[in-house]
N, C-alpha and C positions, 0 to 999 in steps of 0.2 A: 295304614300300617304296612302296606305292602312295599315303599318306598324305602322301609329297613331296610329290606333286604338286600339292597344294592348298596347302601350306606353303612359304617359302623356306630352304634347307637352310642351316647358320651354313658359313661359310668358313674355320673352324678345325679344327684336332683335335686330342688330345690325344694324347701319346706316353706311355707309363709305364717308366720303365728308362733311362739317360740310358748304358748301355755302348755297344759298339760297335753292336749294332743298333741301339738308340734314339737316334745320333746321326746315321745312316745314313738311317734315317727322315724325324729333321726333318730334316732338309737336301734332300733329296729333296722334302721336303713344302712348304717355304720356298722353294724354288727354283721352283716347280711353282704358282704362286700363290698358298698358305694359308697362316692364320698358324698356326703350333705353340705349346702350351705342351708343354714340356720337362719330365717330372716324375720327379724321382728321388729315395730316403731317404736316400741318401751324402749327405754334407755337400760332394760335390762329381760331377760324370759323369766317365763314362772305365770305370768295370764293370771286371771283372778285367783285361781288355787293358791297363788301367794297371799291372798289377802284373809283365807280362810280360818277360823280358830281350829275349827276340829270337822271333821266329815261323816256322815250318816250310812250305814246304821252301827258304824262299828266304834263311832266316838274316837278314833284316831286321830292326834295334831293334823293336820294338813299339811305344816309344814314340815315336820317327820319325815314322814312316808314320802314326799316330792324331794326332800335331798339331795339323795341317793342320785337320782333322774337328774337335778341342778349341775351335783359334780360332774357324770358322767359327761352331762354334755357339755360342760365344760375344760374336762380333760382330755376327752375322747380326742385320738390323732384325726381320726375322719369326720369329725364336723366342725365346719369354721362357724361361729355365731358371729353373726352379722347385726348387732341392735343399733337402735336410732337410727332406723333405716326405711324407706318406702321400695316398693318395686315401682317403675313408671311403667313397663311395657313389658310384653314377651314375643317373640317374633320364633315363627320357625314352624317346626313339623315334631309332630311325636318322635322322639327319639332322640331332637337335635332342635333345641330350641336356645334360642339367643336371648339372656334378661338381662335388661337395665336396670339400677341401682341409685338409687342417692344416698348418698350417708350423711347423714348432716352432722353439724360439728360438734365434736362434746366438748373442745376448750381444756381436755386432759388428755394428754395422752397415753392410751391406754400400754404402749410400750414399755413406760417409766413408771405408771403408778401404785403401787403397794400397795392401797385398800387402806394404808396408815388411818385416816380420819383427822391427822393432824391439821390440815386445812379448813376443816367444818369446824372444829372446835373455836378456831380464831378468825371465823366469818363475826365480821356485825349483823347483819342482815338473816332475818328472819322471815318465811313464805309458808303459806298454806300447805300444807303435805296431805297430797295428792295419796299417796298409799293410804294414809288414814283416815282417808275420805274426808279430810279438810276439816278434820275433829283435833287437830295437832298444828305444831309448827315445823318445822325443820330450815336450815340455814339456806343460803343460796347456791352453796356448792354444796352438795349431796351425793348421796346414793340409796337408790327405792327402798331395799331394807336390807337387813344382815345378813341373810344368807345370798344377797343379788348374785345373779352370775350375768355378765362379767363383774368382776369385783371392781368395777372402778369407776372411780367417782364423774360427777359433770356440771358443768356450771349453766344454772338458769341465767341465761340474759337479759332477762326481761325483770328481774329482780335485782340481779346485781347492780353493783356499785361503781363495779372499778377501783375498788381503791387499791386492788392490789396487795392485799396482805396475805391471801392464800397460796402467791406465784414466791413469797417474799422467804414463808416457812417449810414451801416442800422442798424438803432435802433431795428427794429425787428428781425434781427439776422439772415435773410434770405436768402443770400448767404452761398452756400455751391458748393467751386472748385471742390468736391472730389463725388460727385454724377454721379453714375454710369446706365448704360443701366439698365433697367428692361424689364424682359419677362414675359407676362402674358399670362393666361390664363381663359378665358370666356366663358359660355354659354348659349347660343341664340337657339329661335326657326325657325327664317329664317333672310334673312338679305338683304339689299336694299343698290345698291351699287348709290351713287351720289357724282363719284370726280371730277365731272365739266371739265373742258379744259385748256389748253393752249392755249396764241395767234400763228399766224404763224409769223417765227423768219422772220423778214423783211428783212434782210441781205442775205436772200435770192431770193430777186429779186433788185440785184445792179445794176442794171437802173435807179432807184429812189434815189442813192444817200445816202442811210439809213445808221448812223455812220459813213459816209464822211461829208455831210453837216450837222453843227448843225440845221439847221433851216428844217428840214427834220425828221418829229417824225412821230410815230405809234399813232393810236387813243386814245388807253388807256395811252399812256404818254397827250396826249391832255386831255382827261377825269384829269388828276392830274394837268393840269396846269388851269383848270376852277374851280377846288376845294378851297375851304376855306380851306382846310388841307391839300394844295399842297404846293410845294415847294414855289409859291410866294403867297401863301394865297390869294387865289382866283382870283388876277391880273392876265389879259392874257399878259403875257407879253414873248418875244421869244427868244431861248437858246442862242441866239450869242451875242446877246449885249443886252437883255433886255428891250428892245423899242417895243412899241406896235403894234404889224402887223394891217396892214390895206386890204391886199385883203391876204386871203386866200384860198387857194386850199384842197379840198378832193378828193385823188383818189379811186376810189373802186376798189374791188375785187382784193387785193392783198394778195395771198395766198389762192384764193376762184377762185372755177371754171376754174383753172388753170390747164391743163394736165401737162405742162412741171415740177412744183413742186408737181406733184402728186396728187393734191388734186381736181379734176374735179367737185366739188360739192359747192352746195352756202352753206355758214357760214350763212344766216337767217335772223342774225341782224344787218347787216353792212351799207343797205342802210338807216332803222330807227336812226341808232344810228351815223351818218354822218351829218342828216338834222337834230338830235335832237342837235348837238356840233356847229352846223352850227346857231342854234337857237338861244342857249347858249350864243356863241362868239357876236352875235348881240346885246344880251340885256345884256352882259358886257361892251362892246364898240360898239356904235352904230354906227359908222362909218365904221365899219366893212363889209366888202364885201367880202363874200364868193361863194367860185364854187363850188357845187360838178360832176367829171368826173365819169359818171356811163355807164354801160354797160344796163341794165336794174332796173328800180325803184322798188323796190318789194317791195311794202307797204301794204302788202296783211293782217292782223292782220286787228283787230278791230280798228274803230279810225285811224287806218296808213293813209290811202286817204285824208284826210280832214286834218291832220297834214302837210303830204306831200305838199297839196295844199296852206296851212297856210304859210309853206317856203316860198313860191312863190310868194303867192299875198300880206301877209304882211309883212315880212321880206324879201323881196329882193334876196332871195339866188337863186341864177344864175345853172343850170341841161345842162349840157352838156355831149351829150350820144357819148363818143367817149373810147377809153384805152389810157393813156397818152403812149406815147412811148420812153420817156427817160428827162432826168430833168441836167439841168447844173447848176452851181454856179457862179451868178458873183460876183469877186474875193473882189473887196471895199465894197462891200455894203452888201455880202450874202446873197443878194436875190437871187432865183431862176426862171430858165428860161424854163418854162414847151413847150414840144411841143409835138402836137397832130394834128391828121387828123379830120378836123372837117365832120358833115352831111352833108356840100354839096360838099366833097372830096378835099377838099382843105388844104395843110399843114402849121399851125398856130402855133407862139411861142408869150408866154404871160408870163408877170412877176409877181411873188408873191412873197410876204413877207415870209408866211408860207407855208409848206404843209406837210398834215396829210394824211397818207396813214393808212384807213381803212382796216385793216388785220383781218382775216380769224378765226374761231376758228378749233381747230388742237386738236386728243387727245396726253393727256402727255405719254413719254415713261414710267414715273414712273408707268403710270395706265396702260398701257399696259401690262407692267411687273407683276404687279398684278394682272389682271386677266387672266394671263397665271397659276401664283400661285392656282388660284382659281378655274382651270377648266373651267371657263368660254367663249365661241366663240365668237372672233371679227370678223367683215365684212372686204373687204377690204383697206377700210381708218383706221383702228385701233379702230372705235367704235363698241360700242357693238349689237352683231347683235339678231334680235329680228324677230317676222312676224307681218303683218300688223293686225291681228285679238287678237293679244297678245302683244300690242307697251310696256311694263313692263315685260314682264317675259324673262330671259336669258334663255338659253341652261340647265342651270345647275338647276333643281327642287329646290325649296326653299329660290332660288336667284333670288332676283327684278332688276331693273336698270330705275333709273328717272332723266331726265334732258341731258343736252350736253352733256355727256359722252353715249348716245343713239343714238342722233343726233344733230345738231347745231339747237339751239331754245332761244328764248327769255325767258326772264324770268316771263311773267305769263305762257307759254307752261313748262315750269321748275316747275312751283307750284302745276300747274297743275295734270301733274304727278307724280310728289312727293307723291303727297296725293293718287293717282288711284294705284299707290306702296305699299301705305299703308295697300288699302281694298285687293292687295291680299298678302303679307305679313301674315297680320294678318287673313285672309279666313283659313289659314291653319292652324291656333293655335290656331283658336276663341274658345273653350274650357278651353284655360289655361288664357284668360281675367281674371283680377285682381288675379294673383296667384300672385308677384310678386312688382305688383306696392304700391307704399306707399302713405296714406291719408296726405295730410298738416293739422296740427295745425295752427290755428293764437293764437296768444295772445290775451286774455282778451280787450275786447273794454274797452274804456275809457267811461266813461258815463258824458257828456260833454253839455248836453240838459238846464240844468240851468244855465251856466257858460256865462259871458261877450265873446265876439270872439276876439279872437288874430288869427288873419288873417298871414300866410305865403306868402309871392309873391316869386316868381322863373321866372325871365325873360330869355328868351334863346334869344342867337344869332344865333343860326342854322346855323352855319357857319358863310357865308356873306348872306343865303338866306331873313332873318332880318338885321342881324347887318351890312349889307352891306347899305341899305338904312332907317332903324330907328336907332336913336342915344341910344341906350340899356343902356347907364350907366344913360341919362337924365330921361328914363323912371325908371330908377330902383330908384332914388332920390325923382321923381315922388313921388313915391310910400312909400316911408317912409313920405309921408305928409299926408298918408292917414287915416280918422279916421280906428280903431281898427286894423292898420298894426302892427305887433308885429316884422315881420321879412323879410329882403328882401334879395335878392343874384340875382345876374346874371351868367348863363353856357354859354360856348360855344355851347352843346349839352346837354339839359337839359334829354334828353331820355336816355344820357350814362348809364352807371350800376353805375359807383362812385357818379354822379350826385341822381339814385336814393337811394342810400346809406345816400348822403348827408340831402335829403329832408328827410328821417328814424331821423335821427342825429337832423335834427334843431328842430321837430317835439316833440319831446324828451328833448331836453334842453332849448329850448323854449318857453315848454307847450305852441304848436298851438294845434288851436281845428277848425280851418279849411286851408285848404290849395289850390293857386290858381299857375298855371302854365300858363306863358304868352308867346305861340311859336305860334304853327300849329293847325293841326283840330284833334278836339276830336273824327274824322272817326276813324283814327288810332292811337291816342295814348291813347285815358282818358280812355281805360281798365287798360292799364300798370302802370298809375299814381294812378288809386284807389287799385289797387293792392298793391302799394309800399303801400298807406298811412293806409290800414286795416291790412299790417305787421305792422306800427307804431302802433296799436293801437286806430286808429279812426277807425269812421265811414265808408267805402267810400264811400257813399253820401256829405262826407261835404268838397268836393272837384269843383273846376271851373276852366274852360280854359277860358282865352281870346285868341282867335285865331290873332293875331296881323301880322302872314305870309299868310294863304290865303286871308284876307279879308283885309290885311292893303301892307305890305310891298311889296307882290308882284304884286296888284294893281295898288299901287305908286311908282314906280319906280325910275322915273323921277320927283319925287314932296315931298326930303328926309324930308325937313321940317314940310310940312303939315304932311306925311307918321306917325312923329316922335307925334305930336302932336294927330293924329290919337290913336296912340297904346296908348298914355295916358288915354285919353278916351275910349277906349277897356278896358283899367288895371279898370278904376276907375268903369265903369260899372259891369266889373267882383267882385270888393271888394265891391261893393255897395248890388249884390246879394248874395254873399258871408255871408254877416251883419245876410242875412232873412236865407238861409238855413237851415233844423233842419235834425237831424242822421234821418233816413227811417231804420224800417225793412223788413225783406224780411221773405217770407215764405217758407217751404218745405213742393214742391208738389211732388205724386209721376208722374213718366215718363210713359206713353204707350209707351211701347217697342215695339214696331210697326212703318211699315213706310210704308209711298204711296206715290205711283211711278205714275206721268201724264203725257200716251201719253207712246204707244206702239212700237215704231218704237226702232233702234239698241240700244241709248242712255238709254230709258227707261229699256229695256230689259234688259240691262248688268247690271243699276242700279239694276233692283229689285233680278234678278239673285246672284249678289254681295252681295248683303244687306241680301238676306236670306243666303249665306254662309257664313254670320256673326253672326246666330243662332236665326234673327232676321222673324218674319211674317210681309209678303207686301203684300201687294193690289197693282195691276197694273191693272189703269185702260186705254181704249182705247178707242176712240169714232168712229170707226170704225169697221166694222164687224169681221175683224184678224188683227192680227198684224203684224207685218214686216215693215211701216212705206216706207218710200222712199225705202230701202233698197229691195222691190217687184219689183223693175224697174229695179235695177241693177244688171252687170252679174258677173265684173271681174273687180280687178283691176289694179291700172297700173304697179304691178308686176306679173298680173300674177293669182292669187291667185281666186279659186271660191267663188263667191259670194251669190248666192242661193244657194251651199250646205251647205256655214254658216251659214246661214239664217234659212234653214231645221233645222241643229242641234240646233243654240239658242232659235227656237220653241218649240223645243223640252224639251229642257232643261231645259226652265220656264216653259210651259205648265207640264212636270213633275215633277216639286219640289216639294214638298209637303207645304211647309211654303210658298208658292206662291200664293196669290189667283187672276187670269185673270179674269177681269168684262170690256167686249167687249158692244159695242156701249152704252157705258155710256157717264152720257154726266155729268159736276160737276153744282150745281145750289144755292149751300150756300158751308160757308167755313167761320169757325170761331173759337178762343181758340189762345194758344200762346205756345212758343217753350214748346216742352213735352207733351202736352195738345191738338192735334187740331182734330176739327170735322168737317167731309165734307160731305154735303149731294150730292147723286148724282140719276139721272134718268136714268132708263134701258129700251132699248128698247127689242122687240116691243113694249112691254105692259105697258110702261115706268110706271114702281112702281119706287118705291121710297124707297132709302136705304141711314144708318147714317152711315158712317164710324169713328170709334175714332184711332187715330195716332200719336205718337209722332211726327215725320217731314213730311216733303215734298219734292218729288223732282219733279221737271217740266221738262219734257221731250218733249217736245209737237210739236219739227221739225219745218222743215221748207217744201220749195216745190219749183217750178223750176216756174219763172216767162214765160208767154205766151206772144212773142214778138209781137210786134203793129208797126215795120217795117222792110225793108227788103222782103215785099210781104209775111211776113209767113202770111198762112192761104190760100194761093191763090193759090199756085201750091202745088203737092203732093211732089217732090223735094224737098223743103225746109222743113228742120226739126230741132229740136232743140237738143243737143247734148245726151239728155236722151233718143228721139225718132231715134237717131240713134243707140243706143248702144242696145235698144229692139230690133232694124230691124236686128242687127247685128248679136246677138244669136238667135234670131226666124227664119229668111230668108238670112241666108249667102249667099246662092248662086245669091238672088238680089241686094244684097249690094257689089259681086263681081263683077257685071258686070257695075259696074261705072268708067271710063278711068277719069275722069276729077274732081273732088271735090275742092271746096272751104271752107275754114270754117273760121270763122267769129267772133273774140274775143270783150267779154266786149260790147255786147249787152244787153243794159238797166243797164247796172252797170255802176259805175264810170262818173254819169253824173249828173246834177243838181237833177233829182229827184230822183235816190239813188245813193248817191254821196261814194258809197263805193265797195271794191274789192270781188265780189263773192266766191273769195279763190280759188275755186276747180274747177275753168271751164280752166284753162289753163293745169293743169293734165288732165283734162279730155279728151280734145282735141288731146295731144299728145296720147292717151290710145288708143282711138279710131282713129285716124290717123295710130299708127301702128297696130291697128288689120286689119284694111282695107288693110294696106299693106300686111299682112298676107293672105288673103283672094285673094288680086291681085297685086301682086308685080309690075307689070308696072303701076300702077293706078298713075297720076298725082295728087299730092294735096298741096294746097294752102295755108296757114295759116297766115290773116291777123291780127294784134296782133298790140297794144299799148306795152308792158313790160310782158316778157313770163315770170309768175313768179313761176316757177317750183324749190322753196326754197324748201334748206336742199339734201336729199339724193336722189329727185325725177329728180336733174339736168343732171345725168345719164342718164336720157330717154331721155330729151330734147336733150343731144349729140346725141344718140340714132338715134332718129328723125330725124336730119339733115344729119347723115352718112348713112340712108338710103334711102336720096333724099326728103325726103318733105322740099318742101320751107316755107320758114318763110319771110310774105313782112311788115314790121311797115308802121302802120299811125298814123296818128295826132288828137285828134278830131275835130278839125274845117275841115281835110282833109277825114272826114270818106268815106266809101265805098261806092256805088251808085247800086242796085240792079233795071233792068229792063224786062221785058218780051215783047218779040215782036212773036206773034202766038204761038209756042210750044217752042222758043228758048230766057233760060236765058241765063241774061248776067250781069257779075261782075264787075265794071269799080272802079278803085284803081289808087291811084300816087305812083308810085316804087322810092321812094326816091334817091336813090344812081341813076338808068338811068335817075333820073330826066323825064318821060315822063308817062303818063296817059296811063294804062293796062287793058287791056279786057281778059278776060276766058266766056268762054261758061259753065259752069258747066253742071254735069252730075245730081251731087247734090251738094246742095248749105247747111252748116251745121251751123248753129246759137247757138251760147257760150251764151246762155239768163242766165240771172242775180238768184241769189237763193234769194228770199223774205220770209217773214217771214208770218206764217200761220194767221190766223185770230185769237190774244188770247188777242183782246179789253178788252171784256168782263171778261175771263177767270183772267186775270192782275188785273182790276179792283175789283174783288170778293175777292182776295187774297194780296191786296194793296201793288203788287211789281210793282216797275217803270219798261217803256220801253224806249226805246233810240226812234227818231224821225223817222228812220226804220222802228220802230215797234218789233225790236228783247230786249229780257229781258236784262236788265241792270245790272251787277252784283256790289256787295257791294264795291270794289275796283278795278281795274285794272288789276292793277300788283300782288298785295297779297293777295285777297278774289276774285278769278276767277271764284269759283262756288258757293259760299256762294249770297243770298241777304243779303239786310240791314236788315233783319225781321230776326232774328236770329231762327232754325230752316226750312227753307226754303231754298232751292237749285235750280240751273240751269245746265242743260247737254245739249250736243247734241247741234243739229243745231236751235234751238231756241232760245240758246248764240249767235250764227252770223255762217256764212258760217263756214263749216268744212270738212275735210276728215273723213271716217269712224273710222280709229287709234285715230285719237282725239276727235271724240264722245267717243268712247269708253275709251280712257285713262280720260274725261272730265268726264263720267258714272260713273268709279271705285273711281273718284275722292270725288261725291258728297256720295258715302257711307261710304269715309273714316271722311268727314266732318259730318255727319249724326252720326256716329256712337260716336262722344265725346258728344253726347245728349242719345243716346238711350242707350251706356252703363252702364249709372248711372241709380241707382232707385229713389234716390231721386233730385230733383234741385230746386235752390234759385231763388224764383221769387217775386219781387217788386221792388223800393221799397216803402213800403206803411208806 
């Protein structure tokens, strides 16, 4: 890095992967002053998120909510997307790096092509369609699907004909046979690789039957047959005859945590995304009864618990913890004939209609290959190998990595890090912010404030998530009965890019002077809709949703008529306020380019760290007398890795920055102003004075802490500990914690029960961590581990083999079966039901180890002063799920760290980096638009 400083660092950077983290990225990166090139091999971005029906645990489209993210980066002045494309090399030094490019040819040119479709319509030629996992056809000139960005079409060569009839009918002249490979070359100041994954090829576990029996699919073929945009438009209907299954089967963990196909680690998302299709399949066909065969539930995520539990108790979906062990077909009917050993050892064959084998995520060889190109170090499953205190940075200086191709992870863990990619991406160029990036013009606003209203309506079907149960053409007729309706239309996907083109278009030749969209929630789209209509030339104030999908359709499910009847009165409410609206302006204020950081512990720390090597002055404040936060308890973790000397150095490292200011046992007591603009007053001890801070944002870092158990006798013998007071005992008094022959330890105490009805995250790594350091210390040491679902997701499943191959037992119970802790004189005792002997078990422990629950610190108060919601936990509630993970709804305000919900250290910190890359498309403007007034 030292080599910047005699150089000027370029003000670009390259993303690789145009899915949901690589859109996540540039936009972040584009908003934040750089320019992005966008570079993906699809013939379009979107990564499997495009492929998805709906997303867990909030049952949202998929393709909804990723819209928004499709136009942006597709209109955005600062990001070029570059698809049907490979990078071959990158040559250079952080800062200044040189990449080669192929483009190969799509046979259209995207200069000339409209998106018409008129050319596929009058293809002869018919091909396997690859988006719908080869459950469908589609012509030979295409385009992946409806909302694709870039909008334009390509021609398979390997299918085609030549006969030329599609070059014959485009009126815009767009076809061109004769279009050849291009090499480019670009340059970037660092570059962020996110090329997501492949499934695992299911044909390789032919036990299950997979391309022998049709009625035998992979998940993501199941995700296309629940789709509005699947091969039967949204009907669950099944590959051999069409007829609608009635009990369904999910098997898990295929291609996950399997040694025999290599892949000994859990894929992450397999148990969520099973009981969310499982959901799905119900409230398509209610009749529907489905099983999933799982090995362990790992519903460890936020929300997962209570989702999980929601399968159970009000969808019916049947959890049977066995490995299916092979699947026949009977031969008249194609139903299949699953058989499995079930819990109480007994061998069972059941029959089903369907079955979906939930498959694994695997990296691609193509990504492999490339980042051999690139210099870059894979682990030994082929993803990218990184250390736990740097979950974004590769082996190679000035190259990031965010999302599955790191590790297997869900997709707000994908967002997550995309954006924690961003802050250090950009850490290393922040001098060459706005060299590069380009300001948008809008067009002259229309001044529209004396003018009668001619009202636009734009009714969506959202697939069938509306159009499935509101009658959309009756509503759209509705709507032309309406006084001052000037214009109406119905989408399939009103959020597409052609759709917002369309509403530009009618806007325009139908002099509207206000415009209403009747789908989803204005959470996530009525930025993207006033965006579109202030390119037209309005206002965008003089814009309205009626939300007719959360608050109508998906309600009513079961009640199309009233449902239908519903959204009319949505519509007509909406054009009724539509009438009073007038244009609002807005002001420009300028920004305090400043940021404070609440709450000293890893989270905060990396934030304020991150944020001042953004060029930016923080205030970190702590209400404690040092800092280090939880992180003062811990030693090591479950690789290995030391934990107070990280600790030493990132003390160090804030405490010496110079842009850093540390204000210890402060405590905050007002808090007021808005994005760009906020003042916090806060009190200093001992002599508690009183001091204003002025700040462009906020990040809350504020932790969490380890719940104190209320049974089990803690508190009563000095044996029983909780699993953070073993891991002190462990590095302060090894040679007491050796001489224990006997341990028990104790998972999912105080979690996962009515009063906090959710998964601590980190206590079952934790346990295996300290399970085998004990054994380190005394290898003959018996140890116990009583456990509901050992959920040691992603690359940490290694230990868990780990663990068992070097003898500590693992015994499940139930919760109604929990464990029974007694003391009689000086001698404990563990009493458990060993499921498989079927017979009630005693241990005497040496010591007895308690998995207590991570709660959330006391920030009633703190929430309340700064008007962001909590979840009923009590942990901060973030703006969206799945797409705003560290963002609140208070736009300028952020959340990191374990004050979002339980976490490991890697994803405080990748959650840290996150909230400065979110922070920083505020604080590196000087001026922003605020009102409107």
């Amino acid at each position: 890095m030292d080599k910047l400083k005699d150089k000027q660092p370029i003000g670009a950077v390259l993303v690789i992967g145009g899915g949901i983290g690589g859109m996540q990225a540039s936009l972040d990166l584009a908003d934040s002053g750089f320019y992005v090139y966008l570079v993906d091999n699809s013939p379009t971005i979107g990564g499997v998120m495009a492929q998805l029906d709906k997303t867990f645990p909030t049952n949202d489209c998929s393709m909804c909510i990723m819209s928004p993210k499709l136009v942006e980066c597709g209109r955005h002045l600062n990001v070029r997307v570059i698809t049907n494309a490979d990078v071959e090399g990158i040559e250079g030094e952080p800062g200044r790096f040189s990449v080669t490019l192929t483009r190969r040819p799509r046979y259209i040119r995207p200069d000339r092509c409209t998106g018409c479709g008129e050319c596929a319509k009058h293809c002869p030629v018919t091909a396997i369609d690859a988006y719908n996992e080869k459950l469908s056809k589609r012509a030979a000139i295409y385009i992946k699907y409806a909302q694709a960005i870039p909008k334009v079409y390509l021609i398979d060569r390997e299918q085609c004909i030549g006969c030329g009839l599609c070059e014959r009918v485009c009126l815009a002249k767009a076809v061109d046979y004769e279009e050849s490979q291009i090499v480019e070359k670009i340059d970037v100041g660092s570059v962020i690789l996110s090329p997501g994954y492949e499934v695992f090829d299911a044909h390789l576990r032919p036990e299950f039957g997979y391309g022998v029996y049709p009625n035998v699919v992979t998940s993501i073929e199941f995700e296309r047959l629940l789709s509005a945009t699947g091969p039967h438009r949204g009907h669950l209907l099944r590959p051999s005859d069409g007829t609608v299954p009635e009990r369904i089967a999910f098997i898990q963990c295929v291609g996950s945590r399997d040694s025999n196909c290599g892949n000994d680690y859990c894929s992450s998302v397999c148990c969520m995304y099973a009981t969310k299709e499982a959901i799905i399949a119900k409230e398509h066909v209610h009749f529907v009864k489905p099983t999933i065969f799982y090995m362990d539930v790992r519903a460890y995520g936020k929300g997962f618990d209570a989702y999980y539990e929601r399968a159970k108790s009000e969808y019916g979906v049947r959890f049977i913890k066995c490995m299916v062990s092979r699947i026949r077909e009977q031969y008249k009917t194609k139903n299949l004939l699953l058989t499995y050993l079930n819990e109480e050892g007994n061998l069972v064959e059941e029959e089903f209609e369907l079955v979906v084998l939930s498959v694994g995520m695997v990296p691609s060889k193509t990504t492999m290959e490339m980042a051999k190109r690139l210099g870059v170090e894979l682990d030994g499953y082929g993803y990218c190998k990184t250390r736990p205190f740097e979950p974004t940075s590769t082996s190679r200086p000035g190259i990031y990595v965010c999302g599955a191709f790191e590790a297997p992870k869900d997709i707000p863990e994908t967002v997550t890090q995309a954006s924690g990619a961003v802050a250090n991406a950009t850490g290393i160029i922040s001098q060459a912010r706005g060299t590069l990036a380009m300001k948008k013009e809008y067009p002259e606003e229309a001044d529209v404030a004396s003018e009668e209203p001619r009202i636009g309506v734009f009714v969506c079907h959202c697939g069938i998530n509306i159009g499935g149960f509101v009658n959309v053409p009756a509503v759209k007729e509705y709507a032309r009965t309406l006084k001052n309706v000037a214009y109406v239309d119905e989408n399939l996907y009103t959020c597409s890019t052609d759709t917002q083109e369309k509403i530009k278009n009618a806007v325009k030749e139908h002099h509207l002077n206000r415009v209403i969209v009747a789908s989803c929630s204005p959470r996530t789209h009525e930025p993207m809709f006033r965006e579109t209509i202030r390119d037209a030339g309005l206002n965008k104030y003089l814009f309205e949703m009626a939300n007719i999908r959360d608050q109508c359709s998906w309600v009513h499910m079961s009640q199309k008529k009233e449902a239908t009847e519903k959204a009319k009165n949505l519509v007509r409410m909406a054009v009724a306020n539509a009438r009073l609206i007038q244009p609002l302006g807005e002001i420009a204020l300028s920004v305090t380019q400043k940021g404070l950081v609440i709450g000293g512990g890893v989270a905060g720390m990396t934030a304020a760290l991150k944020l001042a090597e953004q060029g930016y002055e923080v205030f970190l404040i702590e209400k404690e007398a040092q800092l280090g936060g939880n992180l003062r308890n811990l030693h090591y973790t479950l690789e290995g890795e030391d934990i107070q000397a990280f600790l030493k150095n990132l003390i160090n490292r804030v405490t010496g920055h110079p842009s850093i200011q540390v204000i210890t046992n402060a405590l905050v007591v007002d808090f007021v102003g808005s994005k760009g603009n906020y003042s916090t007053g806060i009190m200093v001890a001992p002599t508690m004075y009183y001091r204003k801070i002025e700040h462009g944002i906020a990040i809350l870092a504020t932790g969490a802490e380890e719940w104190k158990p209320t049974e089990y006798l803690y508190g009563e013998d000095p044996r029983i500990l909780t699993q953070l007071e073993l891991e002190t005992r462990i590095a302060n008094q090894p040679d007491e914690v050796a001489r224990a022959n006997q341990i028990v330890m104790i998972q999912c105490v105080g979690s996962r029960n009515e009063e906090r009805p959710y998964c601590s995250r980190t206590c079952c790594a934790t346990a295996i961590k300290n399970a085998l350091k004990m054994k380190e210390l005394n290898p003959g040491a018996n140890i116990t581990i009583l456990y509901r679902d050992m959920r040691t997701y992603g690359l940490m499943e290694s230990y868990y083999t780990k663990a068992r191959d070097e003898g500590i037992i693992f015994v499940r119970y139930e919760p109604e079966e929990k464990p029974s802790v007694s003391k009689n004189g000086q001698e404990l005792t563990v009493s458990f039901l060993d499921r498989i002997l079927k017979e009630e078990m005693e241990i005497k422990p040496d010591l007895l180890i308690l998995s207590s629950a991570t709660i959330s610190r006391e920030n009633e108060e703190l929430a309340t002063m700064l008007k962001v919601p909590r979840t009923a936990e009590g942990f901060f509630l973030e703006a969206h799920m799945k797409l705003r993970p560290v963002d609140f709804a208070t736009d300028g305000l952020y959340l990191a760290g374990s004050a979002h919900g339980p976490k490991l250290i890697s994803e405080s910190i990748s959650q840290a980096s996150a909230t400065v890359s979110r922070a920083c498309t505020i604080l590196s403007k000087e001026k922003i638009l605020v009102g409107g007034v």
